[in-house]
LODRENSE-981501 format. One record per residue (C-alpha): residue number from 1; residue in one letter; x, y negated, z negated. Coordinates in steps of 0.001 Angstrom, whole numbers, plus 500000, padded with zeros to 6 digits. Layout:
residues N
- num,residu,X,Y,Z
- NUM,A,X,Y,Z
...
//
This chain:
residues 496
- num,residu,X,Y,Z
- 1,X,500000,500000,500000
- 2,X,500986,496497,500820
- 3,X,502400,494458,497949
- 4,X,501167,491319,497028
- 5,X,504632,489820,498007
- 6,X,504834,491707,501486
- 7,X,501501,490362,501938
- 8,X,502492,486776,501403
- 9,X,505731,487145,503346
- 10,X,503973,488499,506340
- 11,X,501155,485775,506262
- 12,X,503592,483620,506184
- 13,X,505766,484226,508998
- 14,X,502993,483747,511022
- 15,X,502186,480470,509789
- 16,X,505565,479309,510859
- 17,X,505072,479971,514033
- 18,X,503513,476729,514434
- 19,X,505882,473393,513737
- 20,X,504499,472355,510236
- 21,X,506038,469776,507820
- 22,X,507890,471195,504882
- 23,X,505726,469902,502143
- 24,X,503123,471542,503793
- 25,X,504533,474830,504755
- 26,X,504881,475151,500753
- 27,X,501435,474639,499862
- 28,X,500603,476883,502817
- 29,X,502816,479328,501013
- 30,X,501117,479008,497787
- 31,X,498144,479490,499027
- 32,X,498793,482267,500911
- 33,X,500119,484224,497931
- 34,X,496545,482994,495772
- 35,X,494830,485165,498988
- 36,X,497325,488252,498489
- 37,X,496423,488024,494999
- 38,X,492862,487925,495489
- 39,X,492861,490284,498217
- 40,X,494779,492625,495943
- 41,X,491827,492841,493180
- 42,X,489872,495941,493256
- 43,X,486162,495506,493241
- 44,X,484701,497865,490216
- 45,X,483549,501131,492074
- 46,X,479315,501534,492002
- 47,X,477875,503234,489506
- 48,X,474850,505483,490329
- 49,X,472235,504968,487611
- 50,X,469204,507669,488612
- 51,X,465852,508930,487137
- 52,X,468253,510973,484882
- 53,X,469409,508079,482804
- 54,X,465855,506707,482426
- 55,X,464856,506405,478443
- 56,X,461531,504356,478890
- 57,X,459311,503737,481553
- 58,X,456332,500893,480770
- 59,X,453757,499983,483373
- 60,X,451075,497286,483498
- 61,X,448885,497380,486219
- 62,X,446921,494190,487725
- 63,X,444197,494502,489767
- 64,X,445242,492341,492425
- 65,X,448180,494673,493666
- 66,X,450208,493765,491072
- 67,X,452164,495583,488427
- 68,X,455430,494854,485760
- 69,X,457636,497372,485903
- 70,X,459744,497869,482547
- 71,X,462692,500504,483063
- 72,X,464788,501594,480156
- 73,X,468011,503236,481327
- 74,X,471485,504642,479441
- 75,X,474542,503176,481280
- 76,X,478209,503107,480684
- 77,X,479902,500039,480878
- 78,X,484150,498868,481267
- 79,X,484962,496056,480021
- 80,X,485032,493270,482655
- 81,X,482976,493315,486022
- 82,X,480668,496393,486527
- 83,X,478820,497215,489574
- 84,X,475526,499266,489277
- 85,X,473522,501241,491485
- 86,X,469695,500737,489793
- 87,X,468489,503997,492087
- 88,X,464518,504547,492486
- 89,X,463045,500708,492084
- 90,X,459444,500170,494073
- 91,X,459869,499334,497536
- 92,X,457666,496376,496653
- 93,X,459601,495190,494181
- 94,X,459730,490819,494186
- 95,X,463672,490590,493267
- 96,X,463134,487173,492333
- 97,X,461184,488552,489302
- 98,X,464121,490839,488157
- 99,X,465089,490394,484401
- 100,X,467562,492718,483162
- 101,X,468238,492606,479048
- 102,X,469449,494411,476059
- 103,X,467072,497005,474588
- 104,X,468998,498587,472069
- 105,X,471630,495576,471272
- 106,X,475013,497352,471855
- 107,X,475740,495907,475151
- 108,X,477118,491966,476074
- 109,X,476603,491511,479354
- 110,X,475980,488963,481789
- 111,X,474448,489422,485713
- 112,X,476628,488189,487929
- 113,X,474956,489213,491098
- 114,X,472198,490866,492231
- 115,X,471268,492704,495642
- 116,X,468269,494868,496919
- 117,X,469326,497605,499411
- 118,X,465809,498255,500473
- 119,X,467641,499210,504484
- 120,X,466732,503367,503511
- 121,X,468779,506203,505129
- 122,X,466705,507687,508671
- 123,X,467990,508520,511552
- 124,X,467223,505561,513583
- 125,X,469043,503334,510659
- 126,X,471803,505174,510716
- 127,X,472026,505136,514266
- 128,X,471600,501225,514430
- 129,X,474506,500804,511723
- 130,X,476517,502866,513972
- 131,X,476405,500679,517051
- 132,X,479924,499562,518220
- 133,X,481576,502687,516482
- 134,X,482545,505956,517290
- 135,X,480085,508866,517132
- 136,X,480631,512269,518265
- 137,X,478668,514173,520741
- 138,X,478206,517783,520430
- 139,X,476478,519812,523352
- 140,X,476353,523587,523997
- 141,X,476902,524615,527826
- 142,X,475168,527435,529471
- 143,X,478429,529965,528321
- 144,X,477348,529159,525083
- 145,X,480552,526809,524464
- 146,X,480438,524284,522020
- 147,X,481593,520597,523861
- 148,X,482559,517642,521416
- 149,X,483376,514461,523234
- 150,X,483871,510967,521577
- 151,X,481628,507729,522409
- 152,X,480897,504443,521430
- 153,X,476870,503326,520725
- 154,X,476428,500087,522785
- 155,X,472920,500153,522087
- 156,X,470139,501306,519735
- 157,X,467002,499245,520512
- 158,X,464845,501395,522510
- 159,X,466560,504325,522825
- 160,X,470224,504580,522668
- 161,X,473367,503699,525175
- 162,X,476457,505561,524824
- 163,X,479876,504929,526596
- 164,X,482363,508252,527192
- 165,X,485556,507763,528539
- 166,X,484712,508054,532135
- 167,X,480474,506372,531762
- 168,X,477780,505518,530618
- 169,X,474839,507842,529513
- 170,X,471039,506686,527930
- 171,X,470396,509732,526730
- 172,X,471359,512297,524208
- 173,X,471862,515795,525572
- 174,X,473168,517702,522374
- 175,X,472737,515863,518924
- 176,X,475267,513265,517202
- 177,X,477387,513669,514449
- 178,X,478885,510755,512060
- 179,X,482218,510423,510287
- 180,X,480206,508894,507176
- 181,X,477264,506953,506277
- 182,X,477741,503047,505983
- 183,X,477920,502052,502216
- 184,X,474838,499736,502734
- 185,X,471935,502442,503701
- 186,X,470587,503672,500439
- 187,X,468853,507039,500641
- 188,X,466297,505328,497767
- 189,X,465336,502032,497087
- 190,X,468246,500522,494911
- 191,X,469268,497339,492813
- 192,X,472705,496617,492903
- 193,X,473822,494820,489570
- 194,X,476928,493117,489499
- 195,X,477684,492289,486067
- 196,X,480358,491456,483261
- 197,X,480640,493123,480221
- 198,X,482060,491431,476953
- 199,X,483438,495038,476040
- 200,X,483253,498521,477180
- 201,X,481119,501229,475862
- 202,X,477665,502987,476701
- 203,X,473991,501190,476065
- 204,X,470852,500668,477101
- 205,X,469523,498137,479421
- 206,X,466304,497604,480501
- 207,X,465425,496077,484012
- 208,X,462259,494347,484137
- 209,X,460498,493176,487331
- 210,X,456943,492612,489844
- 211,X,456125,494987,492440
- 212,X,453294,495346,494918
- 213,X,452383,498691,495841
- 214,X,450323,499341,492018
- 215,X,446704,498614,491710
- 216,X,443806,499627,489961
- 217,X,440012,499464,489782
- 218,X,437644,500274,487671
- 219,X,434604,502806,488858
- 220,X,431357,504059,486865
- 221,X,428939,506699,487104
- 222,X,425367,506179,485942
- 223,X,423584,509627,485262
- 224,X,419609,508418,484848
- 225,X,417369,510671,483051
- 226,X,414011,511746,484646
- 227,X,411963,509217,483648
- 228,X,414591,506313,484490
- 229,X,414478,504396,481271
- 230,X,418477,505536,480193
- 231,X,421195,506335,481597
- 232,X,424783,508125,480771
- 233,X,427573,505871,481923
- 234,X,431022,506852,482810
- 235,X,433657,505015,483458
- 236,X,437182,505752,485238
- 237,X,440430,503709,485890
- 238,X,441313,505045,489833
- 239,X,444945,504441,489943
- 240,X,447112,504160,493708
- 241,X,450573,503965,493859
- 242,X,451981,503085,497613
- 243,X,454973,501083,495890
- 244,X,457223,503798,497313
- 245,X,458179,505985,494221
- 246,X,457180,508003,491903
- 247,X,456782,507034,487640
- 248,X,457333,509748,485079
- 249,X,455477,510139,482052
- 250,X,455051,506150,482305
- 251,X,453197,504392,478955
- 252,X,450640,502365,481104
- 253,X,448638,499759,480507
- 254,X,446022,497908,482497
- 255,X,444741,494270,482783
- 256,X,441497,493452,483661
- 257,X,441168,489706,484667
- 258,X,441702,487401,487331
- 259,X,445882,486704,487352
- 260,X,446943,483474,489115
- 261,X,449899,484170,491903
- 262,X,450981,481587,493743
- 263,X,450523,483748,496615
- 264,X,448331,485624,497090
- 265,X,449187,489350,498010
- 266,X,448045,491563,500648
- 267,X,444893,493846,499220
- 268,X,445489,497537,499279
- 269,X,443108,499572,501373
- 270,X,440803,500852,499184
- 271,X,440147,504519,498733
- 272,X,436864,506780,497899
- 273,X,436819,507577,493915
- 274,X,435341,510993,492696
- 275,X,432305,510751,491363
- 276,X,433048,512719,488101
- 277,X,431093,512376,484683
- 278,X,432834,511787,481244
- 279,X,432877,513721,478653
- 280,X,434212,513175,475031
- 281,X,437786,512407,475054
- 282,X,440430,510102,474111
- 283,X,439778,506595,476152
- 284,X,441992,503961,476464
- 285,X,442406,501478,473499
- 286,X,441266,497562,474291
- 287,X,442727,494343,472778
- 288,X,442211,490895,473918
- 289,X,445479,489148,476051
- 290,X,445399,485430,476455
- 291,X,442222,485211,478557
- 292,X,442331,488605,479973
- 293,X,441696,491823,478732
- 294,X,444310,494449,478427
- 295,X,443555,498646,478105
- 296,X,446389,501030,476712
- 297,X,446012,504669,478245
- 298,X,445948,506843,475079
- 299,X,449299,509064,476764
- 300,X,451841,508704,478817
- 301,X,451436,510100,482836
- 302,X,452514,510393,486075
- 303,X,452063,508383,489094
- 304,X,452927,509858,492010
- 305,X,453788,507862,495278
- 306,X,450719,507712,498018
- 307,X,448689,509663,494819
- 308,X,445114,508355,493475
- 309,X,444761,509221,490036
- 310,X,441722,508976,487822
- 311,X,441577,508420,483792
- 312,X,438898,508110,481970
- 313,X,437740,504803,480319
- 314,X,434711,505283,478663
- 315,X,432165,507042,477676
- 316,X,428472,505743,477031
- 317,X,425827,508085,476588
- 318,X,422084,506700,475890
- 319,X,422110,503229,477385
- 320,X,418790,501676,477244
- 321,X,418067,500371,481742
- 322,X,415082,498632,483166
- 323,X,413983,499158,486828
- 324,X,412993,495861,488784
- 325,X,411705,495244,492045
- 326,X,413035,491834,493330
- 327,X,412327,490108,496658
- 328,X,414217,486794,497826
- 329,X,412875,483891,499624
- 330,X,414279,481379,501974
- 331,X,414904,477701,501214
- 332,X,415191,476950,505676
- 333,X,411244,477284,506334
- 334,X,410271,474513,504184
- 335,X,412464,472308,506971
- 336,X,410672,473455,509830
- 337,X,407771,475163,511853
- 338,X,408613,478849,511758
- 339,X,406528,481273,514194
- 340,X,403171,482305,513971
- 341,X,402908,486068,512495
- 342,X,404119,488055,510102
- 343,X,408006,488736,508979
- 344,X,408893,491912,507329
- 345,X,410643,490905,504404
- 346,X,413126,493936,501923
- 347,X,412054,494254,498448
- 348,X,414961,495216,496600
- 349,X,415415,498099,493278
- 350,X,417403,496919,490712
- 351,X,418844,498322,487533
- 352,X,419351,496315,484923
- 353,X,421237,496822,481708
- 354,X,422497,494931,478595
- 355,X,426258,495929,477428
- 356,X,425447,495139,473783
- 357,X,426572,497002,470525
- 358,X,425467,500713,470465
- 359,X,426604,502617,473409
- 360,X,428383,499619,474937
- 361,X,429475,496886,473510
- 362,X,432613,496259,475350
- 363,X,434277,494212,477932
- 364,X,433921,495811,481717
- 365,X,436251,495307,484678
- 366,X,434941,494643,487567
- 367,X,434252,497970,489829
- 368,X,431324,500139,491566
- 369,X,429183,501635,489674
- 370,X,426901,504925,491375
- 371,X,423970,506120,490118
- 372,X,422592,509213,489914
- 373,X,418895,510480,489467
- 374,X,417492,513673,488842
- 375,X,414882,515209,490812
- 376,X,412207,517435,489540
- 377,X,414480,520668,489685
- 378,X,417557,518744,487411
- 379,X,419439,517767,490287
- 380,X,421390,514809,490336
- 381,X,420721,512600,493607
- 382,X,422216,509756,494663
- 383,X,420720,507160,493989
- 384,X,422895,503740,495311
- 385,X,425745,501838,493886
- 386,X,426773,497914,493856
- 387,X,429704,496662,492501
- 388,X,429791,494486,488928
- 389,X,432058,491857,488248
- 390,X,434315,491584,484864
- 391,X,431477,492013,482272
- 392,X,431872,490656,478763
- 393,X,430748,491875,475601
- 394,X,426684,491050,475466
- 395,X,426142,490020,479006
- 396,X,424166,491436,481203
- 397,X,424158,493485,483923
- 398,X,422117,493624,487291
- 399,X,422897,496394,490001
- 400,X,421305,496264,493693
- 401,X,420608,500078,494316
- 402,X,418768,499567,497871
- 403,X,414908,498679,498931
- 404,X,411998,500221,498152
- 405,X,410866,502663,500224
- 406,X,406870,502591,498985
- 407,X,406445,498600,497813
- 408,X,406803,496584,501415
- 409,X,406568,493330,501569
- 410,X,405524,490658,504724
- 411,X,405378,487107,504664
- 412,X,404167,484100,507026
- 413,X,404051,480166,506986
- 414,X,400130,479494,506989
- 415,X,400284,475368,507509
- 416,X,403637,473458,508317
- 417,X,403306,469268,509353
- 418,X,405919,466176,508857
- 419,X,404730,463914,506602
- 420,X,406925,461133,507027
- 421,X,410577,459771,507220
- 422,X,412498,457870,509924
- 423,X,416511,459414,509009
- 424,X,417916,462398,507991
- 425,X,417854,461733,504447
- 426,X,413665,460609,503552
- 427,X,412133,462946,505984
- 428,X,408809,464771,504044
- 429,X,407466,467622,504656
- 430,X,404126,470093,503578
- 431,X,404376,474068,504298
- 432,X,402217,477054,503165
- 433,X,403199,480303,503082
- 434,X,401145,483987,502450
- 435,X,403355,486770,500745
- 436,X,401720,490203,501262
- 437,X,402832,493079,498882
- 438,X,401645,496455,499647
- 439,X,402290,499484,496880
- 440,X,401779,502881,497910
- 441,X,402568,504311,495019
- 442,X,399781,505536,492599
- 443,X,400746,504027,489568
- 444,X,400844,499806,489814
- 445,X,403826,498162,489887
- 446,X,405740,494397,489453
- 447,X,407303,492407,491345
- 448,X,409425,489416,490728
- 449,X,409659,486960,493410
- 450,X,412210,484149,494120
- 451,X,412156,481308,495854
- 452,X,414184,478644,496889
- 453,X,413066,474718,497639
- 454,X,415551,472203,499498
- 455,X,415603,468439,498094
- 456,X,413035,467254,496061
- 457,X,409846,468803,495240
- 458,X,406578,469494,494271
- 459,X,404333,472844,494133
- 460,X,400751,471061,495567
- 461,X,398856,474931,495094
- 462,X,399108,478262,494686
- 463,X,397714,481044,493461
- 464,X,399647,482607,490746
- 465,X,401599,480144,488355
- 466,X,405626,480273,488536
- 467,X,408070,480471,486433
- 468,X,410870,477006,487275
- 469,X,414434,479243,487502
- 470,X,416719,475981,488103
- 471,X,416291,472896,489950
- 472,X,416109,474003,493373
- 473,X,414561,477667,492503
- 474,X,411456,479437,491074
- 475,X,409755,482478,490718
- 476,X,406484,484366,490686
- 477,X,405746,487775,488568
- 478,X,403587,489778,490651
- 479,X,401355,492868,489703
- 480,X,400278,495287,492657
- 481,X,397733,497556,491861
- 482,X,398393,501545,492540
- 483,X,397701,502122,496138
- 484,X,396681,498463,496913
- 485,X,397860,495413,497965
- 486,X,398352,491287,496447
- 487,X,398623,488424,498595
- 488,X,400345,485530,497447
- 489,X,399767,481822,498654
- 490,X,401922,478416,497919
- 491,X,402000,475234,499331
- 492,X,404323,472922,498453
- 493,X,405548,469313,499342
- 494,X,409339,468915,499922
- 495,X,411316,465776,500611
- 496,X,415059,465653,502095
//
């Protein structure tokens, strides 16, 4: 090996080849020797930290696919720079959120530098790190003969260009074979750590960072009895891991709330959840966090890349439900002359529930909820689902199931005319309308009946009295005998 004086002597020869002033030649010199010296310091060889050195392994999980990733491995440190090989992070990891500390105290050390080698080891990588180098081809001729020739990869784009000795081929006939594989393809997804340690010995860090890739919703399942008034509810955390590894008997913990990011990420597709039903087990613990809520699974698991897992999260038998049977007006025909017949119009079933103390009584992530029915036999059918959003303690909560297949509902505008009003803002109007309601069913049933006025105004008639809702909304509560029908009339006066 060169010495550091050869070095200098040889790098400076060549600098005299060009007419310099003394003075200068001698800082020239100096300098040149400062590079030798330099040149002559060994960087500290990598250190592979794997899965094997893992201690601790924390996950929470965000909804919003997000997740903090807290790693506890053993290394062993020399005193002065280090360089480590953090093996198996997420692909999604945000390196700008990587923290790395002290967990157990022993070690002083301080991060230098800090790289992800996220370029992973394929064929078509190595092949691309390989171009302007020397690969070897290896073909077999028809005598069976193994043929090894030498070229250079000019190319690896679409397809790849070699060069032999005597031309130039753009195709492979045999396979390749490489001297080595460039330090900077990682077969895993790896942190390199470049750090300085205040003394040698062996330690635990802990690397803490963001990653996309980890998401998780929350889904129920509603088991009604036969006669519809309660319901078993289930609930399950459905777990996906894309992030591009796998985590190992991970403590995990979930947070149900809306996170602020200052950007936003790309959503995860989301996936079908079994439609399972909980029974008595250990469910996750809840504590409030800041204005969030935050749910501890009660053991450790794994998480498998590209793997959905389910856990249960509660378990509510005997909640008390209402049916309803809702239909929903529109605030545009009170504007302007609307046809002359009759419009079909859905009437919705509802489920409605209060999470109070007693079977419930605690906060809900957001999630779909299915429900089931029984039929006459004990069956469970399925009944519809909707999707809730993050439900506190004592609120309550309304699920659209789908329309009602025996209550039908039309509706027409009996009397429209302008009343007055020159600009777009004091124009008056007068419209009627006629709400049919037909029930098929034997036994009568209710419906409630929303509607929506524009601007200011004023009911003038009608024949059943509403209910005012808010300012621009109101509703009617309307009983429909068994096998009959009730037709309900308004007019009202409305100025924009």
């Amino acid at each position: 090996m060169m010495s550091v004086l050869d070095c200098a002597d040889r790098r400076a020869r060549r600098a005299r080849s060009k007419p310099r002033s003394g003075r200068f030649l001698s800082l020239v010199g100096l300098a040149l020797v400062w590079q030798c010296v330099v040149a002559e310091e060994p960087m500290p060889a990598e250190q592979r930290i794997g899965e094997d050195a893992q201690r601790g392994l924390s996950l929470t999980i965000y909804q919003d696919d997000l997740a903090l990733v807290r790693d506890r491995r053993q290394v062993e440190l020399d005193q002065g720079e280090n360089r480590i090989a953090w093996r198996s992070v997420s692909v999604g990891i945000r390196p700008e959120t990587a923290l790395l500390s002290r967990s157990d105290g022993q070690l002083a050390v301080r991060l230098l530098e800090q790289n992800f080698d996220f370029d992973l080891l394929t064929a078509d990588s190595l092949l691309r790190k390989y171009v302007g180098r020397t690969v070897q081809v290896i073909r077999t001729n028809d005598a069976g003969e193994r043929i090894v020739e030498e070229a250079s990869v000019l190319a690896a784009n679409d397809g790849v260009v070699l060069r032999y000795a005597d031309r130039i081929e753009t195709q492979v006939i045999g396979h390749l074979a490489f001297p080595d594989v460039p330090p900077d393809l990682r077969d895993q997804p790896t942190l390199v750590l470049h750090l300085e340690a205040a003394a040698g010995g062996a330690g635990e860090l802990e690397l803490t960072y963001l990653t996309g890739g980890l998401e998780w919703q929350a889904d129920y399942v509603a088991d009604l009895t036969l006669d519809a008034s309660m319901m078993d509810l289930a609930g399950w955390v459905t777990l996906t891991n894309r992030s591009g590894i796998a985590y190992r008997q991970a403590e995990v913990q979930l947070v149900a709330g809306e996170v602020h990011q200052v950007t936003a990420p790309a959503r995860l597709a989301p996936l079908a959840s079994l439609a399972l039903r909980a029974e008595p087990m250990a469910l996750p613990e809840q504590e409030a966090l800041f204005e969030y809520h935050l749910y501890q699974l009660p053991r450790r698991t794994d998480i498998l890349d590209q793997q959905t897992k389910q856990v249960a999260l509660l378990a509510a038998p005997g909640v008390p439900v209402m049916q309803e049977l809702v239909l929903e007006g529109a605030a545009f025909a009170y504007r302007t002359q609307v046809g002359t017949g009759w419009t079909r119009q859905p009437v919705e079933a509802r489920l409605v529930f209060d999470n109070r103390d007693g079977p419930l009584g605690i906060p809900l992530p957001k999630g779909v909820v299915r429900v089931y029915g029984r039929d006459r036999s004990g069956r469970p059918q399925f009944l519809g689902e909707d999707r809730i959003d993050h439900t506190p303690k004592n609120e309550t909560v309304t699920l659209k199931l789908g329309e009602s297949f025996d209550v039908t509902a039309q509706r027409k505008q009996t009397a429209f005319r302008k009343l007055g009003g020159t600009g777009p803002y004091d124009y008056l109007f007068e419209a009627a309308f006629a709400l049919e309601l037909k029930n098929a069913k034997t036994e009568p049933v209710t419906v409630k009946v929303y509607e929506s006025l524009p601007g200011d105004w004023r009911m003038l008639d009608e024949s059943e009295r509403h209910t005012k809702e808010a300012a621009n909304r109101l509703s009617w509560v309307v009983e429909v005998p068994g096998e009959g029908s009730t037709t309900l009339t308004w007019r009202a006066e409305v100025r924009q």
